[in-house]
Steps between C-alpha positions, in 0.01 A plus 500: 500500500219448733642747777569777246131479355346523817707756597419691145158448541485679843763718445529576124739842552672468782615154373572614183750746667628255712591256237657742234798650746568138677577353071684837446715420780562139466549481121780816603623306784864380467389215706156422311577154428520439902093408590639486877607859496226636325245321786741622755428852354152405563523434866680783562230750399275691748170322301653187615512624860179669494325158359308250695645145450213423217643822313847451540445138285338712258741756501785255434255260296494841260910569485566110400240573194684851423840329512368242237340743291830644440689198484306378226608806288793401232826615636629651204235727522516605894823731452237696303191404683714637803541838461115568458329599823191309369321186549586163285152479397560898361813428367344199294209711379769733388730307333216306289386825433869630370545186295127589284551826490893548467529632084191713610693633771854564311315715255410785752746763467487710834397425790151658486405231250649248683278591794183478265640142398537428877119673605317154441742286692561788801055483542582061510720515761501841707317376840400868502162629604530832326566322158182292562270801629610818254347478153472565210859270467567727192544817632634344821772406229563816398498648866816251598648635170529824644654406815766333306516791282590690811126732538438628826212335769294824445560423110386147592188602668402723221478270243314220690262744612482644123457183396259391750677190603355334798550282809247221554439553903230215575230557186600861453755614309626847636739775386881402563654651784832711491593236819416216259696683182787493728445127633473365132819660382725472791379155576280335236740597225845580738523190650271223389522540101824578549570194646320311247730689242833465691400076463464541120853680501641178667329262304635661163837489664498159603308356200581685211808704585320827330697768640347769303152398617614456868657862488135613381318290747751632783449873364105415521537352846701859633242715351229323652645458823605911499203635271837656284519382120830683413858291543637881644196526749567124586870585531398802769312282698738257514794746621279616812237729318236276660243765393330450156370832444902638604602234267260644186618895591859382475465334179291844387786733588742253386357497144431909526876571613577280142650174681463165300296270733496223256825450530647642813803349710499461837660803622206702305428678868816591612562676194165676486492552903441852496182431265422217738526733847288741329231274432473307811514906696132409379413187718555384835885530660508149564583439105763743498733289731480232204831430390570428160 
C-alpha cells in the first residue's frame, strides 16, 4: 500500500478520483479476473505515456494494488458490487451500513423518508464539497427535499436564503448563491447521492432480494437524479420530455383535463395529444417534435 499512501498523501482528490472509476471498471469487467489485461489497460493510457520512467512504476505499482483490492472482494457479492459506479471501500461502508440499519430502513414508507433514513450515510460518503461547506445540515435536509419534491431553483434559493443557510468560504460563511443552488441539486444531489442511492438499490437486490424496497430506492434514485418526485413526471422524462418544469405542466393539465396519472397506460399521450400539443404551443418547438 505504500505507493497508494504516498500518492494519497500528495494527492488526496485527484487520487481518490482516480481510484474509484479504475475498481468500477474492473469489478464490471468481463475479463476482471485477467491481472495481465487489466495492467495492459494501464499501459495503454495517455498518463502512462505522459509519465517519466519513475512514474510509470508508480502508475502500474498503483493498478496491481486496485486489481487486488477488488479481487479480494467475495464473488458472490461482485454481480452486485458490479453494477455500482462506486468505490469498494464505498460499497463496504454501504453495505455495513445496510446490514445495521436494514428494519430501520424497511419501515419508511415513501421515498421522502427513505431519503431522511439515507441523510446520515449520503454526509459519510458523498466526497462532495458543498455537503461539507453549506450548513445548518438540517435545513440543507429539507432544501434536497424539495428538489426531490420537484420545487423550482428559484424555489430553492428562496428558502436557503429564508432560512439563512450558509456556505463556509475560508472562515466566512456567506449567502448561497443561485450558481451554487443549482450546483448542489444538479450535481451534489443529481449525481453523487444518487449514486450512493442507486448502490443501496443493488445491494438490497443482491442481498436481500427486497423488491419492494429496491422499487423505492430506484424511484428515490430518478427523482434525485431529475429533481421530479411523481412516477407520471418520471414517466415524461423518460419518453423525451427531458425538461422538468415541461414534465410538472404536463402532469398539471393532465390532472386538470381529469386523466388518472396514478394509473395511466402507456399510450396516455397519444390519446390525450391534442391536450398535449396545446400545452407544449407554450414551450420551445424543439419538444413538440417528441414523439410519443
Amino acid at each position: 500500500m505504500y505507493t497508494i499512501l504516498i500518492l494519497r498523501i500528495f494527492y488526496p482528490i485527484s487520487v481518490y478520483k482516480f481510484i474509484k472509476p479504475q475498481q468500477s471498471f474492473l469489478k464490471d469487467a468481463p475479463e476482471g479476473g485477467n491481472e495481465t489485461v487489466f495492467l495492459d489497460l494501464a499501459q495503454g493510457t495517455l498518463a502512462h505515456h505522459l509519465c517519466s520512467e519513475k512514474e510509470k512504476t508508480l502508475l502500474i505499482e498503483a493498478f496491481e494494488l486496485i486489481y487486488q483490492s477488488v479481487m479480494n472482494v467475495d464473488p458472490d457479492k461482485l454481480s452486485f458490487y458490479g453494477k455500482a459506479l462506486l468505490g469498494i471501500d464505498d460499497l463496504r461502508f454501504i453495505e455495513e451500513w445496510l446490514e445495521e440499519n436494514y428494519e430501520h430502513f424497511c419501515a419508511q414508507e415513501d421515498i421522502f423518508q427513505l431519503f431522511k433514513c439515507i441523510w446520515p450515510l449520503l454526509l459519510d460518503v458523498c466526497k462532495n464539497e458543498l455537503f461539507e461547506k453549506l450548513s445548518p445540515l438540517e435545513l440543507v435536509l429539507e432544501a434536497s427535499c424539495l428538489w426531490i419534491s420537484g420545487a423550482s431553483y428559484c424555489e430553492i434559493f428562496n428558502f436557503m436564503s429564508k432560512n439563512k443557510i450558509k456556505y463556509q468560504a475560508g472562515t466566512q460563511p456567506r449567502k448561497v448563491s443561485m450558481d451554487q443552488v443549482v450546483k448542489y441539486t444538479d450535481n451534489t444531489l443529481g449525481y453523487d447521492a444518487m449514486l450512493i442511492v442507486g448502490a443501496l438499490a443493488d445491494l438490497c437486490n443482491g442481498k436481500y432480494d427486497n423488491a419492494d424496497l429496491e422499487e423505492k430506492l430506484k424511484h428515490l434514485q430518478n427523482s434525485l437524479k431529475l429533481g421530479l418526485s411523481e412516477s407520471f413526471e418520471l414517466w415524461l422524462y423518460s419518453k423525451g420530455y427531458v425538461d422538468r418544469e415541461i414534465c410538472k405542466q404536463l402532469a398539471k393539465t393532465f390532472i386538470s383535463a381529469g386523466v388518472n396519472v396514478d394509473n395511466f397506460q402507456n399510450n396516455v399521450l397519444l390519446e390525450n395529444a391534442e391536450l398535449v400539443e396545446k400545452e407544449l404551443a407554450n414551450f420551445p418547438t424543439y419538444f413538440t417534435q417528441v414523439k410519443a
